[in-house]
Structures are given as structure tokens and as C-alpha cells.
Backbone as CSV, one residue per row, in Angstrom:
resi,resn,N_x,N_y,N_z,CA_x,CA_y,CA_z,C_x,C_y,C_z
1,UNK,-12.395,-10.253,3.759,-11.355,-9.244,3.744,-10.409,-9.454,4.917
2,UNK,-10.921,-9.549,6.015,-10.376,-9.907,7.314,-10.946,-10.671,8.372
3,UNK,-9.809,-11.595,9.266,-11.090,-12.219,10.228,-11.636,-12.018,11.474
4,UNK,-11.878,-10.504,11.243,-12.371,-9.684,12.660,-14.032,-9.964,12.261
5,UNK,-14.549,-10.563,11.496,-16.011,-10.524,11.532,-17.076,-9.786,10.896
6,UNK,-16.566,-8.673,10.653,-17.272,-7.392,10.486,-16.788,-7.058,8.939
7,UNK,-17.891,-6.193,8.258,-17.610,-6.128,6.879,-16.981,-4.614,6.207
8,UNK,-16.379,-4.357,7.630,-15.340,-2.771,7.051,-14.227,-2.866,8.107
9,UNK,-12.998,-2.644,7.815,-12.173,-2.792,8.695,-11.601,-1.214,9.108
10,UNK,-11.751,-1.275,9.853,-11.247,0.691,10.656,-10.023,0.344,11.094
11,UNK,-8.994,1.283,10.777,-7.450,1.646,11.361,-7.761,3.047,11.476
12,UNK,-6.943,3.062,12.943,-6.016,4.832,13.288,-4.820,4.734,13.201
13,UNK,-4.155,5.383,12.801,-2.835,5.618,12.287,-2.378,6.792,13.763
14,UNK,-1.052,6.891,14.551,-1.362,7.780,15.359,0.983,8.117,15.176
15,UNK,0.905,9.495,14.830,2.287,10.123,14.485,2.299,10.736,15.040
16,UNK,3.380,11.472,14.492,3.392,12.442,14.657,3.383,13.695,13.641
17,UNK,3.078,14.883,13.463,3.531,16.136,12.312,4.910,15.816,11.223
18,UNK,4.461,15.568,10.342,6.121,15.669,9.651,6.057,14.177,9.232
19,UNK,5.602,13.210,9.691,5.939,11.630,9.474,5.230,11.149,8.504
20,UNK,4.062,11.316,7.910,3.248,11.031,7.300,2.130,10.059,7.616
21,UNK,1.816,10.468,8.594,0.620,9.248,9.159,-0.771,9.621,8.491
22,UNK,-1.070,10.896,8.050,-2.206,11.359,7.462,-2.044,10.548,5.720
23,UNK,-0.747,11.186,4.703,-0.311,10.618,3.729,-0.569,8.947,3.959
24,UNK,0.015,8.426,4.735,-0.126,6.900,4.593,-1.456,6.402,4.627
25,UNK,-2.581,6.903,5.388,-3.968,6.677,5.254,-4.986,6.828,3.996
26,UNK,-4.087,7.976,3.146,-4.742,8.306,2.198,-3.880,7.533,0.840
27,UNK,-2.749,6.795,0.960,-1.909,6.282,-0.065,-2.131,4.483,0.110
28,UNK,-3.222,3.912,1.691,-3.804,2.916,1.392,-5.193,2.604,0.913
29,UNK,-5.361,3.884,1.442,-6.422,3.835,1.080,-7.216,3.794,-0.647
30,UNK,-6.589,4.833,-0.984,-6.183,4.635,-2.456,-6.079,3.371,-3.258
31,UNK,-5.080,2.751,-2.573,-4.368,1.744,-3.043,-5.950,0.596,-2.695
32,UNK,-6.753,0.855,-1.570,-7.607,-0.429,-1.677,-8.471,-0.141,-2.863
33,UNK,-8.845,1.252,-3.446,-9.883,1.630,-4.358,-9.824,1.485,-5.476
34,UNK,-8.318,1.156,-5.575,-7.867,0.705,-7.209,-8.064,-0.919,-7.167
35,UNK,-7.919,-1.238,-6.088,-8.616,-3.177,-6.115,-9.973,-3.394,-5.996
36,UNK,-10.491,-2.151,-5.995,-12.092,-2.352,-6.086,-12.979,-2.118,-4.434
37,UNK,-12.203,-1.819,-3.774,-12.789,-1.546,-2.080,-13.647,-0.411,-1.979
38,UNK,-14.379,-0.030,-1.473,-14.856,1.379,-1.054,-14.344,1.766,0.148
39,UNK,-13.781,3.327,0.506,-12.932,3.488,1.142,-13.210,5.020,1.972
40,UNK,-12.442,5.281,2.894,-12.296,6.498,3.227,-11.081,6.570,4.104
41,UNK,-10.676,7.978,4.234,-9.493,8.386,5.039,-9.380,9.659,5.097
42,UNK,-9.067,10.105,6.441,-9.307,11.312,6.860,-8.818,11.692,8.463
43,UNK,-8.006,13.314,8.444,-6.973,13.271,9.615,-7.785,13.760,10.833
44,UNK,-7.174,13.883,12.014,-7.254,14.487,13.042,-6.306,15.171,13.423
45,UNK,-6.057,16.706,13.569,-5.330,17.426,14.391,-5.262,17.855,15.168
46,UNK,-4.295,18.015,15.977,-3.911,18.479,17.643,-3.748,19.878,17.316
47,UNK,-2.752,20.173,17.748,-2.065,21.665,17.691,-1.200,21.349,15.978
48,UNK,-1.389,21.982,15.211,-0.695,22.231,13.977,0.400,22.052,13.721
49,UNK,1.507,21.266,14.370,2.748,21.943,14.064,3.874,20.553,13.929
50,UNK,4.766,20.755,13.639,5.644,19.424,13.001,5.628,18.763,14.425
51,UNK,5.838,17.854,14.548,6.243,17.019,15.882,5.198,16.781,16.857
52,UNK,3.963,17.369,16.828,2.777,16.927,17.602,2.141,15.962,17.203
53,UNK,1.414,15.111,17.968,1.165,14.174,17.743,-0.412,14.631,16.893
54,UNK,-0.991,13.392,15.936,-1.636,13.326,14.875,-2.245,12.390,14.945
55,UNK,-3.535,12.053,14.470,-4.327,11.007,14.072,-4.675,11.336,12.980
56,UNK,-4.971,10.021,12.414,-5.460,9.427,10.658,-6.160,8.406,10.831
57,UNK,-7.252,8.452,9.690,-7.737,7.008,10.037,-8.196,6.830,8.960
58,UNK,-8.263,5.594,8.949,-8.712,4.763,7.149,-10.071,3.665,7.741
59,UNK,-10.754,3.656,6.362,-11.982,2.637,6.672,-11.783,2.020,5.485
60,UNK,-12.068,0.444,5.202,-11.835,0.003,3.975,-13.286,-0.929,3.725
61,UNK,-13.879,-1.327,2.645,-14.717,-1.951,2.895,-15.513,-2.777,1.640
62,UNK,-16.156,-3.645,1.509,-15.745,-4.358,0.095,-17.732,-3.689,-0.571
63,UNK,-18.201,-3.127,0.866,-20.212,-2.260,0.745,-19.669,-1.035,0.593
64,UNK,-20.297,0.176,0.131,-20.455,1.367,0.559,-20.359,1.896,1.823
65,UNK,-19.596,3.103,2.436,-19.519,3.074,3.808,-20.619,4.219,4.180
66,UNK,-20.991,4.208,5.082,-22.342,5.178,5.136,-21.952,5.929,6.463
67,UNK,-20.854,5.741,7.380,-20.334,6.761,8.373,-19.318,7.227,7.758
68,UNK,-19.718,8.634,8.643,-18.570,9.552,8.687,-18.228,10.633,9.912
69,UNK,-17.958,9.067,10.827,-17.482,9.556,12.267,-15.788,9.458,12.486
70,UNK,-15.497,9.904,13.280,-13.795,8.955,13.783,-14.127,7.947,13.735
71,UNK,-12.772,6.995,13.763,-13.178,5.661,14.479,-12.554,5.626,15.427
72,UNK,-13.701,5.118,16.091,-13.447,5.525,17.782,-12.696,3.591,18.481
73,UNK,-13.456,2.797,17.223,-12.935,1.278,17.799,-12.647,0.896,16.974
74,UNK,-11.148,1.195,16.303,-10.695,0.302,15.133,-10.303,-0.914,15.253
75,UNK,-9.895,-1.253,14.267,-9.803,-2.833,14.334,-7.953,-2.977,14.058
76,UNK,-7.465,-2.015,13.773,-6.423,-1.962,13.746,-5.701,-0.491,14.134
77,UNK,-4.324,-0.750,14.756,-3.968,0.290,15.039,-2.271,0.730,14.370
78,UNK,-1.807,1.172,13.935,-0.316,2.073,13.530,0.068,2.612,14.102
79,UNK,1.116,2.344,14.672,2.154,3.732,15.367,3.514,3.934,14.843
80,UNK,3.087,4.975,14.393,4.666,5.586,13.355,5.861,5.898,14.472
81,UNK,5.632,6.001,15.489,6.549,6.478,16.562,6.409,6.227,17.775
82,UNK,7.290,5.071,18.268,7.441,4.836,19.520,7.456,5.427,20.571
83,UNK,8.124,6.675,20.568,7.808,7.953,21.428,5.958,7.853,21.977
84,UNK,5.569,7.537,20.922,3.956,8.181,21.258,3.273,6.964,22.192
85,UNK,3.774,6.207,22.913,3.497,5.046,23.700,3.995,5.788,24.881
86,UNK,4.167,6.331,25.054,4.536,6.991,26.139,3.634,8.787,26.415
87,UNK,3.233,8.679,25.630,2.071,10.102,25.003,0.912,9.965,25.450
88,UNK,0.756,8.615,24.402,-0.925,8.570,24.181,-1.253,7.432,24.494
89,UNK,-2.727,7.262,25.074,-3.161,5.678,25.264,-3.673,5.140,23.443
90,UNK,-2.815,4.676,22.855,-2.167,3.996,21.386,-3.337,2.603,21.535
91,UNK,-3.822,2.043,22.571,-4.763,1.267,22.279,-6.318,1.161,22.531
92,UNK,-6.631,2.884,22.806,-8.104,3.361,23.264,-8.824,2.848,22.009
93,UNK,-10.222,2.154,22.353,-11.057,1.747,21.768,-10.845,0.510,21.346
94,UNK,-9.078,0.108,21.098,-8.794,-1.343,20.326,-9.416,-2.587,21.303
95,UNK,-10.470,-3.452,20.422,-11.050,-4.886,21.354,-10.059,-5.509,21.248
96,UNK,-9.813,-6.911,22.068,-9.255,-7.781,22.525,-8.881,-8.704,21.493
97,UNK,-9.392,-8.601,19.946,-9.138,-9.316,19.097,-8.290,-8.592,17.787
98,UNK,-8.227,-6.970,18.402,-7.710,-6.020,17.634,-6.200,-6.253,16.912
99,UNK,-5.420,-5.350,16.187,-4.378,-5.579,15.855,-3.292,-4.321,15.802
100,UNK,-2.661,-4.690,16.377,-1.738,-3.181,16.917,0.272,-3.262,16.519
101,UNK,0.395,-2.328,15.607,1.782,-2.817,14.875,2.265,-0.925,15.186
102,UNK,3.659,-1.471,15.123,4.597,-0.770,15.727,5.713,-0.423,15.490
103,UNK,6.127,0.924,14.968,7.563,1.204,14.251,8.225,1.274,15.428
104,UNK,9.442,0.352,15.773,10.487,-0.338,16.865,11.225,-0.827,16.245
105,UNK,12.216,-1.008,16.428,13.393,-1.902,16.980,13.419,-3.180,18.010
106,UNK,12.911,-3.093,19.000,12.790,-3.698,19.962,11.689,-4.627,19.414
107,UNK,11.487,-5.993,20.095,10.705,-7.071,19.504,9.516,-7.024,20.198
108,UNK,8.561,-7.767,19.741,7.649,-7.777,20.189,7.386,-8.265,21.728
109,UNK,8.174,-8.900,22.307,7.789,-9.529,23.120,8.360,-8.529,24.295
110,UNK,9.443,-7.260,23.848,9.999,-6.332,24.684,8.268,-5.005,24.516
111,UNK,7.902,-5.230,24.005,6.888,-4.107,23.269,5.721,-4.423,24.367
112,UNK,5.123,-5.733,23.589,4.310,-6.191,25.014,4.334,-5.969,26.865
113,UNK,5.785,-6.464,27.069,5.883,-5.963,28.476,5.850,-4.481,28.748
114,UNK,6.776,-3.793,27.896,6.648,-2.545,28.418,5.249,-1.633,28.257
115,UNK,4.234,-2.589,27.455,2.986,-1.709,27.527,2.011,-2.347,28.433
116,UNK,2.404,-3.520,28.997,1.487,-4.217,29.956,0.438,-4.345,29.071
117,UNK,0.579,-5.186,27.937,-0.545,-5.734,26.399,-0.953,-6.923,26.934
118,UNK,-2.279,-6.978,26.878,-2.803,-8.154,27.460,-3.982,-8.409,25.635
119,UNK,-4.022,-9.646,25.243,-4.689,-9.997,23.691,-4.131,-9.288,22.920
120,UNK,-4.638,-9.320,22.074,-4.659,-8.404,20.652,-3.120,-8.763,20.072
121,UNK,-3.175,-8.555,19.121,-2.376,-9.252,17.740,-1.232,-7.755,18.246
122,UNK,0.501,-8.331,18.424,1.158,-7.054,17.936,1.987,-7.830,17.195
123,UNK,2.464,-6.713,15.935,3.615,-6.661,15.064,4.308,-5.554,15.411
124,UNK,5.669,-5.286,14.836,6.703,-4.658,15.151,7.855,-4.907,13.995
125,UNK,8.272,-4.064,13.280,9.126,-3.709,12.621,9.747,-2.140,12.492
126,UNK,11.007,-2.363,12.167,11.813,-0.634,11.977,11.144,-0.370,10.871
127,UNK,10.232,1.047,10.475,10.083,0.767,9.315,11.495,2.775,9.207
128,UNK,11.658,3.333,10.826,12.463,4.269,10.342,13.815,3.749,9.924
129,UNK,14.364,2.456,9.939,15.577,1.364,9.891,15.342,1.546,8.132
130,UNK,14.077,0.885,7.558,13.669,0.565,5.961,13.840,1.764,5.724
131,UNK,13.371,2.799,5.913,13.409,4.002,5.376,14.599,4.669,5.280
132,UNK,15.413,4.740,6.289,16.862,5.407,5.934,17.708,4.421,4.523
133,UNK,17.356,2.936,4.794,18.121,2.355,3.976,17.759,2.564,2.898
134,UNK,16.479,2.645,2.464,15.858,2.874,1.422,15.879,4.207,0.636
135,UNK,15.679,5.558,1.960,15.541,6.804,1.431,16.372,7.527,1.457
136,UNK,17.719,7.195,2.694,18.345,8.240,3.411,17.426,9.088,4.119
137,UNK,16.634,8.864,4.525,15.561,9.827,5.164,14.781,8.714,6.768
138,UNK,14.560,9.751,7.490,13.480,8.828,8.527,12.242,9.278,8.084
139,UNK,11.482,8.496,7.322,10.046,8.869,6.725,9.414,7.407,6.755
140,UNK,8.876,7.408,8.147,8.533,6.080,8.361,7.277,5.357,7.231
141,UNK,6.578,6.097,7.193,4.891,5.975,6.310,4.528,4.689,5.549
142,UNK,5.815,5.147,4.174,5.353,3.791,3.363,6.066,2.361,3.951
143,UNK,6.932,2.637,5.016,7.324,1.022,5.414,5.848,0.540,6.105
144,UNK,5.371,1.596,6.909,4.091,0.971,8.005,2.896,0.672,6.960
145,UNK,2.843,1.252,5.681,1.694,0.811,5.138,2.006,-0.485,4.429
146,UNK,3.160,-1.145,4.251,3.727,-2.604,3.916,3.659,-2.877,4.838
147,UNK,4.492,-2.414,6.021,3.645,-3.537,7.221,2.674,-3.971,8.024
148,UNK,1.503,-2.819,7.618,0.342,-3.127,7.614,-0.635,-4.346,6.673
149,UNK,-0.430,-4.191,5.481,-0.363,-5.159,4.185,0.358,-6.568,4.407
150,UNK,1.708,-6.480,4.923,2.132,-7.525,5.323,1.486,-8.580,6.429
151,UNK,0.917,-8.165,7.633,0.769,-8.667,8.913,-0.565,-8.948,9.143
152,UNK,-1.407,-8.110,7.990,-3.213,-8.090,8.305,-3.436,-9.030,6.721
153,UNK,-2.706,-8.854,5.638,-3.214,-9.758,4.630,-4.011,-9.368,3.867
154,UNK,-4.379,-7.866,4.286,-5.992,-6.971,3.907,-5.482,-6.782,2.368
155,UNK,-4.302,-6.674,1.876,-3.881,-6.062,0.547,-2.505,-7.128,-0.167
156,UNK,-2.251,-7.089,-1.343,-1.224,-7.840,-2.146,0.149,-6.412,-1.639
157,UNK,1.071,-7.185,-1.281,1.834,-5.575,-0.907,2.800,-5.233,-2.426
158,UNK,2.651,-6.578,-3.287,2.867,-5.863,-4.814,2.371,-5.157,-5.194
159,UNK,1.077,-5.069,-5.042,-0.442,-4.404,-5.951,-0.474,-3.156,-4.975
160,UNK,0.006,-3.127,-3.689,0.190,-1.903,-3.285,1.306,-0.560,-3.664
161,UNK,2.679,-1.188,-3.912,3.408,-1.051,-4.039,3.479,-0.574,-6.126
162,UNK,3.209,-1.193,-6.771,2.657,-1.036,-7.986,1.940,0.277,-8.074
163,UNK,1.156,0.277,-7.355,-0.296,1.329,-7.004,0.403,2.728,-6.828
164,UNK,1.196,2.336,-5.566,2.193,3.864,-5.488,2.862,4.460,-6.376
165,UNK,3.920,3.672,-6.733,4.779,4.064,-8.037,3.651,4.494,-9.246
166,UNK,2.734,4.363,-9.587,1.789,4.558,-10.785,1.527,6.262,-10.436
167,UNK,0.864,6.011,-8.916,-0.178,7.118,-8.099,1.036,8.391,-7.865
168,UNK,2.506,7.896,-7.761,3.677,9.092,-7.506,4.161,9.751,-8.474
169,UNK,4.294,8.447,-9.339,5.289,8.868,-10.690,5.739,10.479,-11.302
170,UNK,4.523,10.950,-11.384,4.985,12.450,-11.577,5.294,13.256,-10.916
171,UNK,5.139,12.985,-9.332,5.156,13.633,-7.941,6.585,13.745,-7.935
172,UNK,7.229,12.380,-7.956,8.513,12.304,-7.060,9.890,11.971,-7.976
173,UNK,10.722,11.965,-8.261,11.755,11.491,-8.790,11.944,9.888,-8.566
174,UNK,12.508,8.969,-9.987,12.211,7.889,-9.681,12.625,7.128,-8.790
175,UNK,14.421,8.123,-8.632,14.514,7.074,-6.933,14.279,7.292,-5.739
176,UNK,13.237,8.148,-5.760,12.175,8.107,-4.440,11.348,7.524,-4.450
177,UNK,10.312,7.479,-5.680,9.290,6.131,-6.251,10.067,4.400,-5.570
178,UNK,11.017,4.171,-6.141,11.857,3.344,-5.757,12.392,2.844,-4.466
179,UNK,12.588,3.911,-3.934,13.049,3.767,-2.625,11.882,3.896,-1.690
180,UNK,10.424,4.304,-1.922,9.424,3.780,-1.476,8.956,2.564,-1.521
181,UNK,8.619,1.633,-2.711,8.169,1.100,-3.434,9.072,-0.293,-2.369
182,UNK,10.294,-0.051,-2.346,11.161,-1.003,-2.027,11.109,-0.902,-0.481
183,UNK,10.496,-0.116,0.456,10.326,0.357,1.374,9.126,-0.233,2.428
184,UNK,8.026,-0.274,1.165,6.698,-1.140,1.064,6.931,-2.803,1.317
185,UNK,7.701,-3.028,0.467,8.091,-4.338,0.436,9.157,-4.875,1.119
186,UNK,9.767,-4.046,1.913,10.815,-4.288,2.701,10.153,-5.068,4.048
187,UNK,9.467,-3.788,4.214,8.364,-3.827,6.085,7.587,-4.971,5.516
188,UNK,6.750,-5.335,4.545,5.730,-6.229,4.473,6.144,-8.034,4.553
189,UNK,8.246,-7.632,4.390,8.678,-8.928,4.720,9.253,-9.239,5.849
190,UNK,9.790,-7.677,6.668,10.122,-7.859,7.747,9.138,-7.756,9.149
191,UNK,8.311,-7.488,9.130,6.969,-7.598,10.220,7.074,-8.289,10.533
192,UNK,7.585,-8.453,12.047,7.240,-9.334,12.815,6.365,-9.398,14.007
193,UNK,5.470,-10.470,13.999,4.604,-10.481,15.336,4.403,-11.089,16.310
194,UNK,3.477,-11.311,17.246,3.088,-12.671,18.090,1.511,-12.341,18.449
């Protein structure tokens, strides 16, 4: 599935209220269970309210998963909002072989210095850039779950992207389906890392 070693891969997703970092955990998660994964996802809240910061976290796994703790040492990390690098320590628990991606502008190699990143895999893409173009909206979510898909390899970001539009269809109007869908596949080509 991945080449961290281990036979379940743990991500925290870390937002804020309003962004969808909880939604995106539960819309990959999804998306691995329709390829046959066993899965879980499930939030953490701060104080309740739009704009506070949030944790999510997804477990994916090809066995049955038999915890149901946080994950305290994922193997991957999401940050829907750059702001929150300045919040929160964004790489507590991540090992040295971890993988840590990043809704920015700024490149990776500006990302690195300013967090004093020593190992670990970063990517970096706008996914609030994909999303306005895509949605008219800053709704970062489904770009980071393509560029999650994109940069880790864990998922087909067609078969993800497919998955959504199927899993929305009645939810959303089609050119929001669309402008997700295209959103997914936007970030999963623009991710860039080192």
C-alpha cells in the first residue's frame, strides 16, 4: 500500500472549522472502502466553532483495524491551512520517514526553512488556488485529498475522484460534483514536493 513498512497507514488531517478537514477524512476514506481497504475516520474537536482549529484522522488498511485510539504517530500529515503552522506543532508524533503536505503557495523549499523541517517527505500545493478556480469558493478539502492521492500513491486519484461524484451526486448540484471532481485532479497533478 505504502513504503512506510507497516500494514495500515494513519493520517491527521489538522484545519480549521468551516474547511472540511473532518469531511475530507471521511470522503477518503470512503473512497479507500470502495477499492476494497478497511478503514476508519473520525474527528477531534477543540472549542466548536468555525475557524478553530480541528483534527481528523483517517486509518486505511488492506487487515481489519482493531484500534480505536487517535493517531497519535501518523504516517502522514495534511494541513488545510497554513495559518495553523504557526498554531500548532503540525508535526507532533510524525517519524523521520513521515509525510507532511501542505495547502501553500509558497514552495517547498520556502516551507521547509520556515519550519526548521529536518527528514520527512514535504509536498505543497494551493489547493485554496484549485478551489476558487474550480469552485469560486476557498474550500480547500477535496484539492488536499488529490493531493494526498497524488504525492503518497496510496489511491488512483481517478477512482477517487469517480468515487466522489457517484458518493455526491444527489448531495450537490452537478457543477459542484464537477468542480470538485476537477479539484481532486487538479492538486493530484499539481503537488509538488522534495
Amino acid at each position: 500500500m505504502t513504503d512506510t513498512g507497516k500494514k495500515m497507514l494513519e493520517i491527521r488531517w489538522h484545519g480549521r472549522g468551516g474547511q472540511g478537514a473532518v469531511t475530507a477524512s471521511k470522503v477518503l476514506a470512503e473512497s479507500a472502502m470502495s477499492l476494497g481497504k478497511q478503514i476508519q475516520a473520525f474527528p477531534e474537536y477543540g472549542s466548536e466553532r468555525q475557524g478553530a482549529p480541528v483534527k481528523a484522522f483517517t486509518r486505511i488498511a488492506d487487515q481489519r483495524i482493531r484500534q480505536h485510539n487517535q493517531v497519535t504517530q501518523p504516517d502522514v500529515v495534511i494541513v488545510l491551512d497554513e495559518s495553523l503552522l504557526d498554531a500548532v506543532d503540525v508535526t507532533e508524533g510524525l517519524n523521520d520517514n513521515g509525510t507532511l503536505i501542505i495547502n501553500t503557495q509558497s514552495s517547498p523549499a520556502e516551507i521547509r526553512q520556515k519550519m526548521a523541517l529536518q527528514g520527512r517527505s514535504l509536498y505543497v500545493v494551493d489547493a485554496t488556488g484549485i478551489s476558487l478556480r474550480n469552485l469560486g469558493k476557498s474550500i480547500p478539502n477535496t484539492p488536499m485529498i488529490g493531493a494526498l492521492v497524488g504525492a503518497t500513491k496510496l489511491l488512483d486519484p481517478k477512482l477517487v475522484a469517480e468515487d466522489f461524484a457517484k458518493k455526491f451526486a444527489k448531495k450537490f448540484k452537478q457543477e459542484v460534483i464537477e468542480g470538485n471532481v476537477q479539484s481532486i485532479l487538479d492538486a493530484a497533478q499539481e503537488v509538488k514536493g522534495e
